[in-house]
N, C-alpha and C positions, 0 to 999 in steps of 0.2 A: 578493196575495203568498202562494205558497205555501210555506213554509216547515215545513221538517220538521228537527226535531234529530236530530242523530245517534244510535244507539243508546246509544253511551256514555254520554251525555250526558241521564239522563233528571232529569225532574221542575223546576219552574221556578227553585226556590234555586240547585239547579246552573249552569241553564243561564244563571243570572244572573252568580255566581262566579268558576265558573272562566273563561269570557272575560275577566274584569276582571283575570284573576292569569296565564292561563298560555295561550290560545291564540295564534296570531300573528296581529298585526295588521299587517302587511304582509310580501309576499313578497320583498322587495327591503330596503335601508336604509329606517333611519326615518326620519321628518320631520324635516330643518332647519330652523329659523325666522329670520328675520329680524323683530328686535321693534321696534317704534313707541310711543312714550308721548303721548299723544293728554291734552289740556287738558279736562276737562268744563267745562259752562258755568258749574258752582258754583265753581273754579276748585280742583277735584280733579283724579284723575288715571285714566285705564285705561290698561294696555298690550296690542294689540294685535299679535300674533304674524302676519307672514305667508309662507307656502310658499316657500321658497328655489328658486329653478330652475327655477319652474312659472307662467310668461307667460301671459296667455290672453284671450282677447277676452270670456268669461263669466268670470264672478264667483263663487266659492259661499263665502258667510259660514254659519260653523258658531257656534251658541249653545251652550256646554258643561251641564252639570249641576251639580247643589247638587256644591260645594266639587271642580268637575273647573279642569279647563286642557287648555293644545292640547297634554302631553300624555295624555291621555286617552286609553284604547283605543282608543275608540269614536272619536276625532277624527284619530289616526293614521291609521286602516284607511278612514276616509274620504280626509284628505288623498292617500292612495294612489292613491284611485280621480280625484281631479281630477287630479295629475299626468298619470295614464294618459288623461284623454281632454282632456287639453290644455287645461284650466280653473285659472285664478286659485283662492287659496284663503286665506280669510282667518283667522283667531279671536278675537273681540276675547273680552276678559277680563271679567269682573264684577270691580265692587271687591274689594280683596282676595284674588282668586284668582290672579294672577299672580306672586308667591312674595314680594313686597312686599306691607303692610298701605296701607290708602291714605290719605288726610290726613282727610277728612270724618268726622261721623258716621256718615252712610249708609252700608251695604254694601248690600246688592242682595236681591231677594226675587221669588218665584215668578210673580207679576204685574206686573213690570218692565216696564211698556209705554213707558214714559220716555226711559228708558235704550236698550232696542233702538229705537228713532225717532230717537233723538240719531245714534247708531253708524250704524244703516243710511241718514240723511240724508248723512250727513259721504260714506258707500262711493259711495253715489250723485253724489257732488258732484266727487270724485276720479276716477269710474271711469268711461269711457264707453260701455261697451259692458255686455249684460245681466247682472242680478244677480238670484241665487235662495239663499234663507237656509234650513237647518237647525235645529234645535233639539232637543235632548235634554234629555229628562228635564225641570228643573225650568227651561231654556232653550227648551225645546218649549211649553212652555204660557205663557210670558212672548212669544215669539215669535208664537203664538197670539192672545194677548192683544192684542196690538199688529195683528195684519191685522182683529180683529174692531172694534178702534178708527178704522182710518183708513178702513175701510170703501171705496168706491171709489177713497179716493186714494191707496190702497197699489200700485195697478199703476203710479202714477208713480216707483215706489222699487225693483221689483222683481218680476219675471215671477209667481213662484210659490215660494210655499213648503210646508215638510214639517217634520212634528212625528216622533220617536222616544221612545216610551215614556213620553208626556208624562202626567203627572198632574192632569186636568184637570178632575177635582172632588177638591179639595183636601182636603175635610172628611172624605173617603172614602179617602183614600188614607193622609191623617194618621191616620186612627185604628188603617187596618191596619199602618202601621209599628211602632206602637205596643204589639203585643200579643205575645206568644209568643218564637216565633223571629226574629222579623222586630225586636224589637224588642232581644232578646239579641246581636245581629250588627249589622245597619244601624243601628238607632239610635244604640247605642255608638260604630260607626266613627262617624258625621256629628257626635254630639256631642261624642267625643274630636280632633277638627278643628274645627269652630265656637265649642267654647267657648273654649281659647285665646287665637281671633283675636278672638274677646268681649271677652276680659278684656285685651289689647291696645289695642283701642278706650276701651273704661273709661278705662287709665289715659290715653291721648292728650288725652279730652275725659270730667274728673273727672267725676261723679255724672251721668253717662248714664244710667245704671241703678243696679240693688241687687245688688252682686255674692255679696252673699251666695244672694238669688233666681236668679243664672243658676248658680252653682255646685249647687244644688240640683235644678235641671230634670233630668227624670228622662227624659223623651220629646220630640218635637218640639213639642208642643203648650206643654209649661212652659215650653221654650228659647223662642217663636217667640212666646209672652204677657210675655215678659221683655223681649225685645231685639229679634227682627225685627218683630213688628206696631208697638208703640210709635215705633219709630225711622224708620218708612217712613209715618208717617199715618192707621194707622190705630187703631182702641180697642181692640181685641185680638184674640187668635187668630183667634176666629172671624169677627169681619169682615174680619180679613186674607184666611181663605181662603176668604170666602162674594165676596168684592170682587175677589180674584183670578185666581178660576176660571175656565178658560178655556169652560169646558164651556155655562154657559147661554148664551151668547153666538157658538156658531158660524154659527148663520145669516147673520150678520151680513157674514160674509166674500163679499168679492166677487174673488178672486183665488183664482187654483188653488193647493188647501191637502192634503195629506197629512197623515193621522194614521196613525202604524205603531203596534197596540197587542197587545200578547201577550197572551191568555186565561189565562195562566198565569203573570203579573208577580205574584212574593210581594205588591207593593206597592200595585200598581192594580190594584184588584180588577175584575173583569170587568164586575159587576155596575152598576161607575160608569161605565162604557164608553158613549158617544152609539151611539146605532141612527139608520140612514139620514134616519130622519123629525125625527132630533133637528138636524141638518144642513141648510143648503141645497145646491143644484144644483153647487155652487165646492168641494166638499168630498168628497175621498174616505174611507175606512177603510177601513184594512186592517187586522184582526184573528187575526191568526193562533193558533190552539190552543196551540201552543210557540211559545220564544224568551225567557221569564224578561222580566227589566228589563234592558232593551240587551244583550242578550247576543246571541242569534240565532249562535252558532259552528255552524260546516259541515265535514263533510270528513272524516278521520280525525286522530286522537287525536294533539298536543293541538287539532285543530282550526284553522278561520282564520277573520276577522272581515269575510270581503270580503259577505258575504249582503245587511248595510243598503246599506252603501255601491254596491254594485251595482244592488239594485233601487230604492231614493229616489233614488239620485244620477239613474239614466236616468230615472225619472219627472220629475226637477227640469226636467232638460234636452230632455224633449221637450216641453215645454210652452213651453222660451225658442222651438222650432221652430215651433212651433201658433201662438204670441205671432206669430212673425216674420212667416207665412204672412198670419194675420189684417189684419196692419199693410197689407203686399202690397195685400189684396185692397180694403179698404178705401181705400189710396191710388186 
């Protein structure tokens, strides 16, 4: 992927920003949905958003990011691009993130491999023609997570996947949130949204935690030793994100995997980035110099969001074709 930001557009904060506030992310109307409230097997709930108007014999299931929904920049400007080449389009939700709190204690966390196997068994069970999954952000590397798990029997669920912006050493990415400006901007936003739907949860299911301890979380790392490591299994922070990483474990993948990552994500820093040898043969990177964290805006001022969605979306879809040929030829 070559990707170059526009001049306007310099440096990675921005380029992360302003797409999220003011580029367009489609050239047409936005995305309708049609929603589903789908049973988990705890006997919670996700709701599941799908593409109004847009029939298709492929499938593309998009994983949103910490504290997104379908709508999301980044999952509009995609939806556009399935509409336009005549693909199904799905969103399921993470607990929580669909504008209801959900009944459980769980909510959802960066190594959700559970949860995506649950969701993409169910697409597969309903849907009979191919399917190729997305993931952003902290949906990227839970999505991640999950093809490094099922290891060859993930091509029974779905052609190929692709990651965006994925954070996929956790401990590396937590700590750069954490500091300077990253932590005066994004941490604030994420914690003035998480802690809420916290203390929401608290009162549902009394002495969950210590609300005085999550009211005090200053960073991700307090928030995520408070409430998401304990509440998901594991001892704390840090084996949440030593456990959840998607990073040591990409070899493992045996299905075509995209990873989109910007040299220039405030977030992810470069430095955590997998190099080809860190990967097996089923794994691309694409690291582009610019692009922030999901941002990638193109074009002139304020810009448009079609960059991801154009280059992952054809990458997803030419491999349902490679898939097909292969079947072919082996028949």
């Amino acid at each position: 992927m070559n990707y170059v930001a526009p001049y306007w557009l310099p440096g990675g904060n921005l380029q992360t920003i302003w797409p999220a506030l003011y580029s367009r992310r489609t050239s047409g109307p936005r995305a309708q949905y049609r929603r589903e409230r789908w049973t988990t097997p705890d006997a919670d709930f996700i709701d599941v958003d799908w593409l109004q108007d847009s029939p298709g014999q492929t499938l593309v299931v998009m994983f949103h990011g910490l504290e997104g929904s379908s709508g999301s920049h980044y999952v509009e400007a995609m939806a556009e691009f399935a509409r336009a080449n005549s693909c199904a389009f799905v969103v399921p939700h993470f607990r929580g993130c669909s504008g209801e709190l959900n009944l459980g204690p769980r909510a959802y966390h960066s190594g959700d491999f559970e949860e995506i196997g649950w969701i993409l068994a169910r697409l597969r069970q309903q849907h009979g023609g191919p399917i190729v999954a997305v993931g952003v952000s902290l949906g990227g590397n839970a999505l991640l997570r999950w093809a490094e798990e099922m290891g060859g029997q993930a091509a029974r669920v779905v052609q190929a996947v692709a990651s965006v912006s994925a954070p996929v050493d956790l401990a590396a990415s937590g700590g750069e949130i954490g500091r300077g400006f990253n932590r005066l901007v994004y941490t604030r936003m994420f914690l003035n949204s998480m802690k809420p739907k916290a203390l929401q949860k608290l009162a549902q299911h009394p002495g969950l935690f210590n609300a005085d301890d999550l009211r005090g979380a200053r960073n991700l790392y307090e928030f995520d030793n408070v409430f998401t490591a304990p509440l998901h299994g594991f001892k704390n922070t840090q084996d949440y994100w030593t456990r959840a990483s998607a990073k040591p474990h990409l070899n493992q993948i045996r299905i075509p995997a995209l990873l989109v990552n910007a040299l220039n994500d405030p977030f992810v820093p470069a430095g955590s980035l997998p190099h080809p040898q860190d990967v097996g043969h089923h794994v691309t990177l694409w690291q582009p110099a610019q692009g922030g964290h999901v941002g990638f805006a193109q074009g002139r001022w304020p810009g448009h969001l079609s960059a991801i969605p154009q280059a992952v979306g054809q990458w997803l879809l030419s491999h349902i074709q490679i898939s097909g040929t292969q079947e072919k030829l082996n028949g």
